[in-house]
C-alpha positions as CSV (number, residue, x, y, z in Angstrom):
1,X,58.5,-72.5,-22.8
2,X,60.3,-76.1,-23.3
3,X,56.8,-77.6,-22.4
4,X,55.1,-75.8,-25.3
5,X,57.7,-76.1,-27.9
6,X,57.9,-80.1,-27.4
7,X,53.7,-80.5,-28.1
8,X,54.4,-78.0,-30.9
9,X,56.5,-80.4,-32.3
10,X,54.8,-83.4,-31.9
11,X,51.5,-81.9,-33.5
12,X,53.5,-81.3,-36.7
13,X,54.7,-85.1,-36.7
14,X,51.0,-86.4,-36.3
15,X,50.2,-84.4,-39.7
16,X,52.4,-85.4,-41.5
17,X,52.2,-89.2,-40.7
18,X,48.1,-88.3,-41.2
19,X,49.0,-86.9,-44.7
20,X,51.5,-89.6,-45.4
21,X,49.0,-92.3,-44.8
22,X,46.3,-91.1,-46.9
23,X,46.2,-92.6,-50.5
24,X,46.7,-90.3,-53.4
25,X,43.5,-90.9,-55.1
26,X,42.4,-88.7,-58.1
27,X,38.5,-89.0,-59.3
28,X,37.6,-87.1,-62.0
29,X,34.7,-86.9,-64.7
30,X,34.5,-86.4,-68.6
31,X,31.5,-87.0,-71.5
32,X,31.0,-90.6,-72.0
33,X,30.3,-89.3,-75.4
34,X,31.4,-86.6,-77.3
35,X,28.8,-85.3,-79.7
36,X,26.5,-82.2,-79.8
37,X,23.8,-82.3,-77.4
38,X,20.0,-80.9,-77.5
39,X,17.5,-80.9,-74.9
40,X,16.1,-84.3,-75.3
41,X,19.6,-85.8,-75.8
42,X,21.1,-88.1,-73.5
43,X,24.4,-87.0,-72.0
44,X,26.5,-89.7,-69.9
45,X,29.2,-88.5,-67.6
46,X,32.0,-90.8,-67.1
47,X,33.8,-90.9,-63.9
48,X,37.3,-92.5,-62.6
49,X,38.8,-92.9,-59.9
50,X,43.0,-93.2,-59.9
51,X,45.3,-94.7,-57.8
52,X,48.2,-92.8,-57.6
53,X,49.7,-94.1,-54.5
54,X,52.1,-96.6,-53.6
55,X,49.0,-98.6,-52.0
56,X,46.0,-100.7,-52.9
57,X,42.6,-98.4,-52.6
58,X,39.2,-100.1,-51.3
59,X,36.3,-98.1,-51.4
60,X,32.4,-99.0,-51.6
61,X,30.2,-98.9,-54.7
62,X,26.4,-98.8,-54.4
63,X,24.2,-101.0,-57.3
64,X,22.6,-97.4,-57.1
65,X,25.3,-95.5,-58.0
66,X,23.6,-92.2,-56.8
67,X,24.3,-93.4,-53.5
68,X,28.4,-93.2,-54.8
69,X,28.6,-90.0,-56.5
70,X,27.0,-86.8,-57.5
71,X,27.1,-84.2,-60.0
72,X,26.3,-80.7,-58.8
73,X,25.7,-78.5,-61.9
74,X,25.1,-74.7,-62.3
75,X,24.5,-72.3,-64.7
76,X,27.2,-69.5,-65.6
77,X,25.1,-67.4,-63.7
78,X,26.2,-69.7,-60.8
79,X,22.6,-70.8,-60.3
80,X,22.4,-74.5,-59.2
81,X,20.5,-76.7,-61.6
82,X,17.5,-78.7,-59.8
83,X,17.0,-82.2,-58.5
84,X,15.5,-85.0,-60.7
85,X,12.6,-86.5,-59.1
86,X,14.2,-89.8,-59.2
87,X,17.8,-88.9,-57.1
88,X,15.6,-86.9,-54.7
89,X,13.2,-89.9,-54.2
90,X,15.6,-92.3,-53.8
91,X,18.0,-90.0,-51.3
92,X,14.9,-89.4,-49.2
93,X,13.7,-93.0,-49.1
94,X,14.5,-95.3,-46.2
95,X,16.0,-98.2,-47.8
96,X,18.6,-100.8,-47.7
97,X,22.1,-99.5,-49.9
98,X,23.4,-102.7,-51.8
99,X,27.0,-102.2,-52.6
100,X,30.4,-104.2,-53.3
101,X,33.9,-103.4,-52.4
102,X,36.2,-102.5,-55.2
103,X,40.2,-102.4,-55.0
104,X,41.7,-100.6,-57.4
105,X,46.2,-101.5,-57.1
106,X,48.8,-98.7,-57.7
107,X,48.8,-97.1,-60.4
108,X,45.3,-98.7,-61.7
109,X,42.2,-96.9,-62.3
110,X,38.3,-97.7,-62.3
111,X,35.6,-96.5,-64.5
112,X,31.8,-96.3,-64.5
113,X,29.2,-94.2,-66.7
114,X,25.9,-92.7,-65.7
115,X,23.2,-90.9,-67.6
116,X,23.1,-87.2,-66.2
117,X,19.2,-86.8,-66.4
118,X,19.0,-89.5,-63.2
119,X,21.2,-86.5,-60.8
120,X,19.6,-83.4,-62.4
121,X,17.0,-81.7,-64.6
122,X,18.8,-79.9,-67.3
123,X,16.1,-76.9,-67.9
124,X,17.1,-76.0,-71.9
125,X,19.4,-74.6,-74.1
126,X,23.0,-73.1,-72.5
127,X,25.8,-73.9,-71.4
128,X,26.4,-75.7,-68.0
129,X,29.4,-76.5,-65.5
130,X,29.3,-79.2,-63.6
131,X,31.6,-80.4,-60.7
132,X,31.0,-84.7,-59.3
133,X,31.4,-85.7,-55.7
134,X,32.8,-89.1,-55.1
135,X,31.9,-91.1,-51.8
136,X,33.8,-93.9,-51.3
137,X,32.0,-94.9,-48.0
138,X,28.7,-94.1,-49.3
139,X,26.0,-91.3,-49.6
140,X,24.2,-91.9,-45.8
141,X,23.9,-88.2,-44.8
142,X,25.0,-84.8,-45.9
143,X,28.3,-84.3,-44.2
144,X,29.1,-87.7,-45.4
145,X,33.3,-87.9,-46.8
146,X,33.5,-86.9,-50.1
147,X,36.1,-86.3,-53.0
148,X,35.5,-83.6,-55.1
149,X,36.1,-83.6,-59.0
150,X,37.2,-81.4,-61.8
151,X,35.1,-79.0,-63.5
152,X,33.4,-79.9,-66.7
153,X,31.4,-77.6,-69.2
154,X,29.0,-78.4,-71.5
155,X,26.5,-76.8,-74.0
156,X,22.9,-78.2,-74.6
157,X,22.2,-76.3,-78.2
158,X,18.5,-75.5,-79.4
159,X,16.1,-78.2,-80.3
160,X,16.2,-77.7,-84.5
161,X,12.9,-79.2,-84.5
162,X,11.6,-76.0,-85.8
163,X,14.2,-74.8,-88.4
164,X,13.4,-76.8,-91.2
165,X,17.0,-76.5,-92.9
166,X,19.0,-77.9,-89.9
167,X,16.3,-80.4,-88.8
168,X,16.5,-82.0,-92.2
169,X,20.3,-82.8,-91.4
170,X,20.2,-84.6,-88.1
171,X,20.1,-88.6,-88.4
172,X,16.8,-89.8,-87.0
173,X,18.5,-92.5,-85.6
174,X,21.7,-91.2,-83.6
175,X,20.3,-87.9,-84.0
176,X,23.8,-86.3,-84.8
177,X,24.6,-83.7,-87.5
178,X,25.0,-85.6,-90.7
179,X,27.4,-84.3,-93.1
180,X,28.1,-85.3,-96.8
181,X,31.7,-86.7,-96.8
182,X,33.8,-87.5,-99.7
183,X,33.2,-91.3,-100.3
184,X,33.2,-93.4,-103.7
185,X,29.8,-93.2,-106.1
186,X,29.2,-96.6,-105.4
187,X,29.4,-96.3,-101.6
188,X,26.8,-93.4,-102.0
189,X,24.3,-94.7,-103.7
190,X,24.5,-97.9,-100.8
191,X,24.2,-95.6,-98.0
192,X,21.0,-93.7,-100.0
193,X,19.2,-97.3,-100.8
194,X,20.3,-98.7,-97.3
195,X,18.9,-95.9,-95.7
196,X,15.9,-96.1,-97.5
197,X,15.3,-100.0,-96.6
198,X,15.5,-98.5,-92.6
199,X,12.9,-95.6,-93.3
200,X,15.9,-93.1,-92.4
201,X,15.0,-90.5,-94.4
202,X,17.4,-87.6,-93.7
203,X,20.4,-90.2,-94.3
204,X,18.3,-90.8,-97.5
205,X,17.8,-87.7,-98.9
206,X,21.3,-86.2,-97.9
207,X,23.2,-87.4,-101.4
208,X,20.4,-86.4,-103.4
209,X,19.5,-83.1,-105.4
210,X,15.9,-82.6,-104.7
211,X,16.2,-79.5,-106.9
212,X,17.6,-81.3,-110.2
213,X,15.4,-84.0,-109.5
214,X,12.1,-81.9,-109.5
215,X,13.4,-80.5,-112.8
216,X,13.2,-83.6,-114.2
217,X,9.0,-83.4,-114.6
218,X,8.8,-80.8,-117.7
219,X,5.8,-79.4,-115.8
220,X,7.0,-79.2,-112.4
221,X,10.3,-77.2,-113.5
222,X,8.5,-74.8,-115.5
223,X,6.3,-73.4,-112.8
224,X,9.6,-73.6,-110.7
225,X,11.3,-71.3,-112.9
226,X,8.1,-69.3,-112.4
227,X,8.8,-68.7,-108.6
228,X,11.0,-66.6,-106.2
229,X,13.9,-67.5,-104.5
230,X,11.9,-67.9,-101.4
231,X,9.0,-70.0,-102.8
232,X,11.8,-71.7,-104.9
233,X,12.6,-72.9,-101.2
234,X,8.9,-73.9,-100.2
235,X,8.2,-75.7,-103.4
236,X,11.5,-77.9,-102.6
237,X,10.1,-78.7,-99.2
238,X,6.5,-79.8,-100.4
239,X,8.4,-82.0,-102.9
240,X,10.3,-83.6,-100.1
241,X,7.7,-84.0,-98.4
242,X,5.7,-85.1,-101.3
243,X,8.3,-88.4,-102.1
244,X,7.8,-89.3,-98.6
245,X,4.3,-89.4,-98.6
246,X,3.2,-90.5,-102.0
247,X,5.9,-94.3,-102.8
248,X,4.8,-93.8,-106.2
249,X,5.5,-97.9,-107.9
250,X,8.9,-96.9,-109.7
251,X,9.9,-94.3,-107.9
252,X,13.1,-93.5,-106.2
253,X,11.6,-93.7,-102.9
254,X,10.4,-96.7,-103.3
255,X,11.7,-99.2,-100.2
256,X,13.3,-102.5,-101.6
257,X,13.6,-106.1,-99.9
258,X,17.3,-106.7,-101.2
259,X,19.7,-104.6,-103.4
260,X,23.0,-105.1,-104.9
261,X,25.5,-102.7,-106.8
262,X,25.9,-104.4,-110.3
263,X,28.1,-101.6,-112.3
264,X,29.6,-98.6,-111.3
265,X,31.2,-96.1,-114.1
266,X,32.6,-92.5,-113.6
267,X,34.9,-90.2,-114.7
268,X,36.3,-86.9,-113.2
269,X,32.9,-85.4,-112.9
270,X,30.1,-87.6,-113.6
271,X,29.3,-91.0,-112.6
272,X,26.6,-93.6,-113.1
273,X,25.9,-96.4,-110.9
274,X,23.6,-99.8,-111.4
275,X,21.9,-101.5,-109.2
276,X,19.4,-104.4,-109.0
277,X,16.6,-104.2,-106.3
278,X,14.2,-107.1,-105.5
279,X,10.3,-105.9,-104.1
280,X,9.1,-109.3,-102.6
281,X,5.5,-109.6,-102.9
282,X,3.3,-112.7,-101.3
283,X,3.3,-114.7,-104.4
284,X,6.5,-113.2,-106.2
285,X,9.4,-111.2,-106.2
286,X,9.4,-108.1,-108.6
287,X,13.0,-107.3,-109.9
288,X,14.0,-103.6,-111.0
289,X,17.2,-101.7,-112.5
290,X,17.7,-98.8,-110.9
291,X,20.3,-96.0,-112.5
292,X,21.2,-93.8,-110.5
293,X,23.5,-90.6,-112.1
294,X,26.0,-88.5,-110.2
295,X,27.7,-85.6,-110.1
296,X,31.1,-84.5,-108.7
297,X,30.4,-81.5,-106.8
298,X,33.8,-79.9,-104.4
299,X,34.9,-83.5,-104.0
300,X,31.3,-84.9,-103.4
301,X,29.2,-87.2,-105.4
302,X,25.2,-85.8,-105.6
303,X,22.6,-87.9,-107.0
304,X,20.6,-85.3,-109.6
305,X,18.8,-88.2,-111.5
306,X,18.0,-91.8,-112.2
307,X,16.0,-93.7,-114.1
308,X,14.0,-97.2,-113.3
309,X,13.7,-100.4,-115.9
310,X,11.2,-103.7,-114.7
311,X,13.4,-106.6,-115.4
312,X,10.6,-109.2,-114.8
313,X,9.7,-111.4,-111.5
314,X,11.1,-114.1,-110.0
């Protein structure tokens, strides 16, 4: 009975030295970037790795960093999300692992950001949890030590390719939601010509009243009157569509080389703003006044009309 109560006891010591040895290390994972996400969207997972002990930690990262972590990630159905064809090629592939010691000191932490599509194919809209697996000795086989990470849900929304109302508001560069916020006149009508110069059209048409601005035409707002709600809708469409297709010479789509704001005036509801544009052409430069007028609509300025005067060449 002494015999077995004395190994008893020193089992119990070796654990707790075991546990007392081991570094408190905490690795977790978050989005690199928070912003609404669609199927073609990238989305970059960031992950760190803590030191929360009282010692240096040293661990091995691979130039490949598939070979340092992975992200599994499931439906909420619990279904496992598949492969990409790159992490399973690589995995597979009998090849040298080039890799550098890291040493992060107590209390510091280390950071590093890779795209998601590299791990896994995300198959459409939904949403998604996903859990990492750090390895600080490296991926080699699949019992290899690992330290497994929070849990981290996302949503992949519908592509709004095909609603024509939503697809007109995402920014065809950054392709995030664009929203009309409450900035100065002046600032507007900057951010309309700028985005014209860079052939971002939603950015471009989102301070502007297409509607008042077809009204303009006697002939074109009389057969809009004409119409019904629905083809009211259409025939706003085709007349986007129309400015982008047809840079009339004077018109408001018309791309400039240079602009500058000149005057700005406004009162509580209505404002007017002046600018100079310069169209350089190969022997000359054609210089125009462009007026833009404004309207204050729940704390934002619209564009509903302007009006275009040649000021000569240069």
């Amino acid at each position: 009975m002494k015999r077995s109560s004395k190994l008893f006891v020193v089992s119990i010591l070796v654990t707790v030295v075991a546990a007392a040895a081991a570094p408190a290390v905490e690795v977790s994972i978050g989005l690199a970037d928070r912003q609404i996400f669609y199927p073609d969207s990238e989305i970059r997972v960031r992950v760190t790795i803590m030191n929360d002990s009282a010692e240096p930690y040293r661990f091995k990262l691979a130039d490949r960093r598939l070979f340092s972590v992975d992200f599994d990630v499931r439906t909420l159905a619990n279904r496992p999300v598949e492969r990409s064809t790159e992490f399973t090629t690589r995995r597979a592939a009998d090849q040298a692992i080039f890799y550098r010691e890291v040493t992060i000191e107590p209390g510091e932490e280390y950071s590093f950001t890779e795209p998601l599509d590299r791990f896994v194919e995300i198959p459409g809209p939904g949403t998604y949890v996903m859990t990492g697996r750090f390895y600080p000795e490296l991926y080699s086989r699949a019992d290899s030590r690992a330290v497994t990470t929070n849990r981290l849900t996302f949503s992949v929304r519908p592509s709004p390719a095909g609603v024509p109302e939503v697809a007109a508001r995402i920014d065809e560069e950054t392709r995030e939601i664009l929203r009309r916020e409450r900035i100065p006149p002046d600032e507007v009508v900057h951010g309309t010509v700028e985005a014209r110069q860079r052939g971002n059209w939603n950015r471009f048409f989102l301070y502007i009243d297409l509607e008042s601005l077809l009204k303009t035409d006697p002939e074109r707002e009389r057969r809009y009157r004409a119409l019904s709600e629905e083809q009211r809708r259409e025939e706003i469409e085709r007349f986007r569509e129309h400015l982008q297709s047809d840079v009339i010479d004077e018109d408001i789509v018309t791309r400039p080389d240079t602009f500058e704001i000149r005057e700005t005036r406004y009162t509580q509801t209505e404002a007017t703003v002046e600018t100079i544009q310069r169209f350089e052409f190969p022997q000359f430069t054609e210089v125009r006044e462009y007026t833009y007028r404004l309207q204050r609509r729940d704390d934002i300025w619209i564009i509903y009309d302007y009006s275009v005067e040649n000021l000569g060449a240069e």
